[in-house]
C-alpha positions in Angstrom: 0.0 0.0 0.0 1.6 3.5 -1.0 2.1 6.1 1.7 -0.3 8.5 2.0 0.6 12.1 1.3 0.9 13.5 5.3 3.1 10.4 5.9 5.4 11.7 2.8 5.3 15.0 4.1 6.8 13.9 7.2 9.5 12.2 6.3 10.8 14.4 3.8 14.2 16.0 3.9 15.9 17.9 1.5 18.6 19.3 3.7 19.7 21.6 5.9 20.4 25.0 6.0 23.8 24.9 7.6 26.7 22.4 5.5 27.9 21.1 8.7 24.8 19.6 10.2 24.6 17.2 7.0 28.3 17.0 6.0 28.1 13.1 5.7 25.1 13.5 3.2 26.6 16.1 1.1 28.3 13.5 -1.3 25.1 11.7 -2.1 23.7 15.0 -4.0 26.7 16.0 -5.2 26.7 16.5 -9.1 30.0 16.2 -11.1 30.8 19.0 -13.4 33.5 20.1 -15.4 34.0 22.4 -12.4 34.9 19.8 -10.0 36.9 18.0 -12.8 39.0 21.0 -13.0 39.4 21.0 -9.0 40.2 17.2 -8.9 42.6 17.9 -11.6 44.7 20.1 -9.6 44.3 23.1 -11.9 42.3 25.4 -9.5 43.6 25.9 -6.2 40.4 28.5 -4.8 36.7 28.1 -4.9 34.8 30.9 -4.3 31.3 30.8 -3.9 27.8 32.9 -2.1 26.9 31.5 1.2 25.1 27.9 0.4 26.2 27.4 -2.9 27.8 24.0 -2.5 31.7 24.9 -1.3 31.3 22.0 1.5 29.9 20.1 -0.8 33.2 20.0 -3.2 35.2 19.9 0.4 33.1 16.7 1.7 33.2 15.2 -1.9 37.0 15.1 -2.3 37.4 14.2 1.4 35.2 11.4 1.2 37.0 10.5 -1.8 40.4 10.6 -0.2 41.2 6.7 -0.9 40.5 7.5 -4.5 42.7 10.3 -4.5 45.3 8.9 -2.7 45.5 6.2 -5.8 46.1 9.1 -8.0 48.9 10.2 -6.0 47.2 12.9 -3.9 47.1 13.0 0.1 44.6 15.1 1.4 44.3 16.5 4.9 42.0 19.1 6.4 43.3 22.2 7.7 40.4 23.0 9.5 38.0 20.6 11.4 35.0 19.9 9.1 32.6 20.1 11.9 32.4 20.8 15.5 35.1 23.1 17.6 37.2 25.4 15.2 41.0 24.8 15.5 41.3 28.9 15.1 38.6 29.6 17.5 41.3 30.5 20.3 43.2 32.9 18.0 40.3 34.6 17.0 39.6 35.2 20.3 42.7 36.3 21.4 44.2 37.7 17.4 47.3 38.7 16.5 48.5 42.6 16.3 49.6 42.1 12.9 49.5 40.7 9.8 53.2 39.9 9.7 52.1 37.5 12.5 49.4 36.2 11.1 52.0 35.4 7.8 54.1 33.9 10.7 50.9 31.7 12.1 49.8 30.7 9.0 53.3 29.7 7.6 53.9 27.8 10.7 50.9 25.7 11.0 51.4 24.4 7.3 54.5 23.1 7.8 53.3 21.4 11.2 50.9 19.7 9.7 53.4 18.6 6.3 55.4 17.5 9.1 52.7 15.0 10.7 52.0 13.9 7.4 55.6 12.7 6.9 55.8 10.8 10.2 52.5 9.4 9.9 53.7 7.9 6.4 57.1 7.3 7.2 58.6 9.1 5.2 62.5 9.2 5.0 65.0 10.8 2.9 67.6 14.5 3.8 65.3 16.7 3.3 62.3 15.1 5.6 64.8 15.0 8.2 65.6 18.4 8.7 62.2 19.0 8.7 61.4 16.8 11.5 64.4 17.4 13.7 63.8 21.6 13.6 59.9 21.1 14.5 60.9 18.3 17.5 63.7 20.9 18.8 61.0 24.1 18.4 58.0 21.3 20.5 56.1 21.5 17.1 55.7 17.6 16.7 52.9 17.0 18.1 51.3 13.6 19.4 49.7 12.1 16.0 45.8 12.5 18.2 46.2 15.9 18.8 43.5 17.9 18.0 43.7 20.7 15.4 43.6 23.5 18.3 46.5 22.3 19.8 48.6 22.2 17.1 47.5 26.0 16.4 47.7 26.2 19.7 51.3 25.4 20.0 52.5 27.2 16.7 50.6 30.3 18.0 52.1 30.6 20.9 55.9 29.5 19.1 55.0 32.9 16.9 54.3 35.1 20.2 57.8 33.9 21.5 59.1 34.9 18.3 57.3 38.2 17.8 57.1 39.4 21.4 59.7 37.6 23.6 58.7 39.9 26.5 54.9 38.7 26.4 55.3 35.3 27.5 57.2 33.2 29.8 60.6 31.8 27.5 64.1 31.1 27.7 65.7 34.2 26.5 69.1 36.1 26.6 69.0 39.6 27.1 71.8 42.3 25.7 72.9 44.9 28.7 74.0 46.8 25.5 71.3 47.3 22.8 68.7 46.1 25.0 67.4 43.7 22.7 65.7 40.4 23.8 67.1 37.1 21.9 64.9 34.1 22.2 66.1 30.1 21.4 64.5 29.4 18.9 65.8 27.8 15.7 62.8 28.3 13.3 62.8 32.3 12.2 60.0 33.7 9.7 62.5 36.3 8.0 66.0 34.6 6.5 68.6 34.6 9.0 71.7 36.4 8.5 75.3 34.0 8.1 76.1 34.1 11.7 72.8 32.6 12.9 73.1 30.0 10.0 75.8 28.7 11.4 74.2 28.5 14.8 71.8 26.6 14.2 69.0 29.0 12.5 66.5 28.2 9.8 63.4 30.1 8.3 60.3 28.4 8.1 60.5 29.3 4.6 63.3 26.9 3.9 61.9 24.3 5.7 58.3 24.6 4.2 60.6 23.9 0.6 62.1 21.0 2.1 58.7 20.0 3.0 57.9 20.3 -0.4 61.0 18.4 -1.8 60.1 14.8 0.0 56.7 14.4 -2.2 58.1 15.8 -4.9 60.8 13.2 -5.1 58.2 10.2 -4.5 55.9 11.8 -6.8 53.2 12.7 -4.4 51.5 16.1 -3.4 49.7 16.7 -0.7 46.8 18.8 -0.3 46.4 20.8 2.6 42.7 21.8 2.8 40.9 25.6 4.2 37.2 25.5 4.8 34.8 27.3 7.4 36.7 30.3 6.8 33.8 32.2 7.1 33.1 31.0 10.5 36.5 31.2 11.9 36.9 35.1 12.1 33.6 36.1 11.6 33.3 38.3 14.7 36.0 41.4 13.6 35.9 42.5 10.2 39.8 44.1 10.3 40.4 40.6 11.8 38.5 38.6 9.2 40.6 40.5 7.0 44.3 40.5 8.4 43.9 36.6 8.4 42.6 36.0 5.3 45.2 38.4 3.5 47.5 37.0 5.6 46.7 33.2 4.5 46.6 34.5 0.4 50.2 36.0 0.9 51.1 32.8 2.0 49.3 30.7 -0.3 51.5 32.8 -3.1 55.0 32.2 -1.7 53.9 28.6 -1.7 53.0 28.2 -5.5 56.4 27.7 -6.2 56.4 24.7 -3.8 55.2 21.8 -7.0 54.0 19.2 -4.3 53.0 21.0 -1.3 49.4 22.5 -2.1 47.2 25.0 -0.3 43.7 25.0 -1.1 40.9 27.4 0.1 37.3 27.5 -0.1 35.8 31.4 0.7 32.7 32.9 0.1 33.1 35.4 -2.7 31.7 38.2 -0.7 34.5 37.9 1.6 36.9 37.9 -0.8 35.8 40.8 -2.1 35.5 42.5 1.5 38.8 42.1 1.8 40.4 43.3 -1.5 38.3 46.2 -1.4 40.0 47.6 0.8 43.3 47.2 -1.1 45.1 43.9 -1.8 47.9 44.4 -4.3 49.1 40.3 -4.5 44.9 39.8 -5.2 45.9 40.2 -9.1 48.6 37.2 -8.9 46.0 34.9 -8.2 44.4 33.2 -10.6 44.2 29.3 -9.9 40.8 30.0 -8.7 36.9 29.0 -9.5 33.7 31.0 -8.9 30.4 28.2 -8.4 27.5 29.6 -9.8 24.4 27.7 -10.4 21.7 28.2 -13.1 17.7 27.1 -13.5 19.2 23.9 -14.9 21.5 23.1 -12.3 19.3 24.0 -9.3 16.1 21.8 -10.8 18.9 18.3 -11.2 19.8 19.1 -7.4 16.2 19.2 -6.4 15.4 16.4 -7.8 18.7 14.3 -6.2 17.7 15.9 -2.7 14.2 15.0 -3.3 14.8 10.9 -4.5 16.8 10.3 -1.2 13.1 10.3 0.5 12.1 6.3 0.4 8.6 7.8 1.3 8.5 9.9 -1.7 9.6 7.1 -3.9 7.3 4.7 -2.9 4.3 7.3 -3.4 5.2 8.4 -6.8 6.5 4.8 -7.7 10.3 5.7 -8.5 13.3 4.7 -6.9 16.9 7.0 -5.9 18.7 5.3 -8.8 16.3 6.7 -11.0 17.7 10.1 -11.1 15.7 11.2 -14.7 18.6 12.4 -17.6 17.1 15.1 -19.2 16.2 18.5 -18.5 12.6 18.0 -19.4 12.0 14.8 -17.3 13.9 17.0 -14.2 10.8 19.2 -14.4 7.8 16.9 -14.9 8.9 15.1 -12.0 8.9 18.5 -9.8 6.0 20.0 -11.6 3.9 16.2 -10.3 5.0 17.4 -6.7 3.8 21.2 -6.5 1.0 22.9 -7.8 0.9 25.0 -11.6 1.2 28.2 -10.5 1.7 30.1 -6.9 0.1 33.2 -8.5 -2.4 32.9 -11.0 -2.5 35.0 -14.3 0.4 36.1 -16.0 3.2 34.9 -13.4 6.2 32.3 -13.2 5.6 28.9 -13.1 5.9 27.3 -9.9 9.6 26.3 -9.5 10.3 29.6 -11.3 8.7 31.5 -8.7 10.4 29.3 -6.0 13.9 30.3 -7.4 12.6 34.1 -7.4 11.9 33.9 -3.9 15.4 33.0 -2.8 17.4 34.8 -5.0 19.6 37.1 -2.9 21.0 40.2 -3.5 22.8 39.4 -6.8 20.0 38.0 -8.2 21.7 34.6 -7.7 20.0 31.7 -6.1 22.4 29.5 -3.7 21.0 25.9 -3.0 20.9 26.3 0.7 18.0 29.1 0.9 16.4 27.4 -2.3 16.7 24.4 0.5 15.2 26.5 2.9 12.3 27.6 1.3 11.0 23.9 0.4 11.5 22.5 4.0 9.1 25.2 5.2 6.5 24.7 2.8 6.9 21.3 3.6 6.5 22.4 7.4 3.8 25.1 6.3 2.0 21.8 3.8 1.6 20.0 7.2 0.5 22.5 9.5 -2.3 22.9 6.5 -3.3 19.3 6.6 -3.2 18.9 10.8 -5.7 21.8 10.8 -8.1 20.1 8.4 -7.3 21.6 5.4 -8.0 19.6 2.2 -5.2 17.9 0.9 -3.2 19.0 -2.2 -4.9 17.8 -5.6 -4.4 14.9 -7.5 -1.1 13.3 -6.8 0.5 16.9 -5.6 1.9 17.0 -2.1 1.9 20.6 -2.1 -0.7 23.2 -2.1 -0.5 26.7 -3.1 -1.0 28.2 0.2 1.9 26.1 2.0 4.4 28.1 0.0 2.7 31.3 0.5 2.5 30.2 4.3 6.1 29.2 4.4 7.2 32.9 3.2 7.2 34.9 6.4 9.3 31.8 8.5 11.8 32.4 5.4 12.1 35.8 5.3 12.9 35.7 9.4 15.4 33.6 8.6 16.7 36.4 6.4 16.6 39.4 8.9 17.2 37.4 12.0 19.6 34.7 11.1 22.0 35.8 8.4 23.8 32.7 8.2 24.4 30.4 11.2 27.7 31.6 13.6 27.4 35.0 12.1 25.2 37.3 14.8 26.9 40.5 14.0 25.5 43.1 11.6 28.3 43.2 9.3 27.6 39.5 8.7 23.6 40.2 8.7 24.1 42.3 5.4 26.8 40.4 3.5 24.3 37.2 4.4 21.5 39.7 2.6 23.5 39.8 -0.4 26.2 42.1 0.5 23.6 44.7 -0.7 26.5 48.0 0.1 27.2 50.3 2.9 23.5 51.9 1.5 21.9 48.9 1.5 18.1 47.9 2.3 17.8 44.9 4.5 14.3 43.8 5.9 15.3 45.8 9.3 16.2 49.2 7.6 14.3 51.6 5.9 12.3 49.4 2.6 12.3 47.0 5.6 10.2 49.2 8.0 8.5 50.7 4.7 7.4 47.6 3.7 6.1 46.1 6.7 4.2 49.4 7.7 2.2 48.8 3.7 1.7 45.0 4.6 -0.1 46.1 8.0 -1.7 48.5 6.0 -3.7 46.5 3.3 -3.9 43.7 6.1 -3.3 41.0 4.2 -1.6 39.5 6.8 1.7 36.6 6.9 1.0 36.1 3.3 2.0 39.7 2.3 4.3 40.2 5.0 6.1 37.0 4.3 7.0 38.0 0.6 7.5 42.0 1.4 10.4 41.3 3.8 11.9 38.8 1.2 11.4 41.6 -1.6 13.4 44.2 1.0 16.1 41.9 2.2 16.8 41.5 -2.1 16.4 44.9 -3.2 19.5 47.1 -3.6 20.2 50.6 -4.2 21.3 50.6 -8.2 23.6 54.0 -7.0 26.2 52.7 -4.9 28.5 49.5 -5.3 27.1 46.4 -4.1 29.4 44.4 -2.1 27.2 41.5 -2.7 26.9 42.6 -6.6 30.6 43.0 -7.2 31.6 40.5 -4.6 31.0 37.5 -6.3 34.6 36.8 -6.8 37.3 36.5 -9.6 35.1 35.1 -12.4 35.9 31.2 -14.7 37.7 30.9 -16.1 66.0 9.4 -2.2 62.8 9.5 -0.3 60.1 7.1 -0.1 56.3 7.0 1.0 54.9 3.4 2.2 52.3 2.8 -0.3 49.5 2.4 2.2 45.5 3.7 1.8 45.4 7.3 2.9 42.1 6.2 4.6 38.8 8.6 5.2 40.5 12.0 6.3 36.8 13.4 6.8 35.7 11.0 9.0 39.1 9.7 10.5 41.5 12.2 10.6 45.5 11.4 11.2 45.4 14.4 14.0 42.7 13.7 16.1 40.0 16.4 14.1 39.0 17.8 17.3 
């Protein structure tokens, strides 16, 4: 006996709002494109992308795919916990005074992690054992468990010593003389001169190319991989944008490195926050991707999302492997689940008016508001039926009032959320669209404009629903749009055991807490 249509309702998912609260999920609606084939290739480095437009997607996809990569000749490692506790959560909260620290941080942290990498694989060889015999002496070999925070833990506070001796408790030699304060330890971020050669001293530049040296030789690279970004210095814009600069500068004096690879995954209106205000090396980098997703693209995810519900299946008599090939089938399968129209008359069909109503403020649609939007009319669909309601007709599981019901939960989401972890107003805006320093968002001026006409013509959650959604998209066509512009630079003898690199996503060498 098929499932009736409240018992489909209520086990339908089609995702959540927030990447990390289905990372695990992520690869089963991924969708292969000459994008990713690009990335998996090796020939871009940087994917930018809008809030929920599938970054952690590609990051989930190639981490879950790490065996296969590993065949290939590609280790990969996260550089940032997938989920859970942020490994930079304490230096956010306690930053650096400068961006030559940051550079220092940054810098340091790479080649402690290169270095766990060649321990864990046993990797031998001149150049792997400097490597390993400067970060033992300097207490930056970590256990293999340790979690991400204490290794940038420890290479933060190695940095401090190095920066500010006076600042922390070290073992230090001090010069009657000139006053100055010399601290042991071996590891320098500038070049040091002869004299200190000779003593012993190395920069952290010269040991991040005898990092790279090691996998070259064997014919490996590893991929060191920067997600949550976002997330990680989202409370201080000047700090959001001394660390990211900071981690770009790096990235650049590591291109010439052939085997030890930095990858970063930003939202585009980030990137553009922070070369606004002036990034000269921003022009030098240009291994980079921009994800943008069309009507096309969006209806095939959809339809994936939708053909992981077994309820939904078994109602409409399909199964998951069934994922139709063509454009046209995409759309009669979603036009059987939803009603015509939303609006009658002259108006957008349905899944046009769905993408309409979560565009954001550069007219772009990402998949996690698109997302959004179906799981409350799914919520609103319910609501409709528990109250008595007649159900949706013929085989349709959705009414038009559920969508116009789920409008005003959406557009809350809008003015109150702006993105999970991001509660400041600098966030709320770029999560808006990035509209510009003039911009409308459903709390400002269209904001309170609009609302007062809704109460007005009292047409109640209906109209309010879709006026705060029409404010939080609108922008002021006189000013730039951070959102507008800021979508990004546009597409364009050793020896390694050869041993499965295992599931880096869900078993990480370093502990992943």
């Amino acid at each position: 006996m098929p499932p009736t249509k409240v018992e489909v309702l209520q086990e339908l998912a089609v995702g959540a709002r927030i990447a990390e609260e289905e990372f695990e999920q992520l690869v089963n609606y991924f969708i292969e494109t000459d994008q990713w084939r690009s990335i998996v290739a090796g020939e871009k480095d940087i994917v930018f992308g809008p809030k929920g437009s599938g970054k952690s997607a590609i990051y989930a996809t190639l981490l879950d795919r790490a065996n296969d990569m590993f065949d290939s000749g590609v280790l990969l490692v996260s550089a940032e916990n997938p989920r859970g506790a942020l490994a930079f959560e304490d230096v956010a909260s306690e930053p650096p005074t400068s961006e030559v620290e940051f550079i220092g941080i940054w810098k340091l942290y790479i080649l402690t992690l290169a270095g766990r990498i060649l321990r864990e694989y046993e990797v031998k060889g001149e150049a792997a054992g400097r490597v390993q015999a400067a970060l033992a002496r300097e207490g930056l070999a970590p256990p293999p468990r340790e979690p991400l925070r204490g290794v940038v833990r420890r290479v933060r506070d190695y940095v401090t010593r190095l920066i500010n001796p006076k600042s922390v408790g070290t073992e230090a030699s001090f010069d009657p003389i000139s006053g100055a304060v010399a601290v042991k330890a071996t590891i320098t971020l500038a070049e040091p001169s002869a004299g200190d050669r000779e003593k012993g001293f190395v920069s952290v530049d010269e040991l991040l190319a005898d990092a790279d040296s090691p996998f070259d030789e064997a014919g490996w690279t590893l991929w060191l991989l920067f997600d949550r970004l976002d997330v990680a210095f989202a409370d201080s814009r000047d700090l959001e944008a001394n660390a990211l600069r900071a981690l770009f500068k790096v990235y650049l004096d590591l291109t010439t490195n052939s085997h030890l690879k930095v990858k970063i995954f930003l939202r585009s209106d980030i990137w553009t926050a922070i070369t606004e205000g002036g990034f000269r090396e921003a022009s030098h980098i240009t291994r980079h991707t921009s994800i943008r997703w069309n009507p096309g693209s969006l209806l095939h995810l959809t339809v994936r999302r939708l053909l992981q519900n077994e309820r939904l299946c078994g109602y409409y008599g399909v199964t998951a492997a069934q994922v139709p090939a063509s454009d046209a089938e995409q759309r009669t399968f979603v036009d059987g689940l939803v009603p015509d129209q939303i609006d009658s008359g002259r108006n957008p069909k349905t899944f046009e008016w769905l993408l309409g109503r979560a565009q954001d403020g550069t007219r772009g649609v990402a998949p996690r508001e698109l997302i959004h939007l179906l799981t409350e009319a799914k919520n609103a669909q319910l609501a409709l039926l528990e109250r008595g309601s007649e159900e949706p007709e013929g085989n349709k599981i959705f009414a038009r009032q559920a969508f116009r019901d789920a409008l005003p939960e959406v557009a809350m989401g809008w003015k109150t959320g702006a993105g999970e972890n991001e509660s400041n107003a600098f966030n709320s805006r770029r999560h808006l669209g990035g509209i510009g320093r003039r911009s409308y968002t459903a709390g400002g001026l269209a904001g309170r404009h609009w609302l007062l006409r809704a109460k007005r013509h009292k047409r109640g959650p209906e109209l309010l629903g879709a006026v705060l959604v029409s404010a939080s998209t609108q922008h002021d066509s006189g000013h730039g749009r951070v959102g507008g512009r800021g979508t990004g630079p546009q597409l364009a003898s050793s020896t390694v055991p050869t041993r499965r690199a295992g599931n880096y996503m869900k078993d990480p060498p370093f502990g992943g807490g």
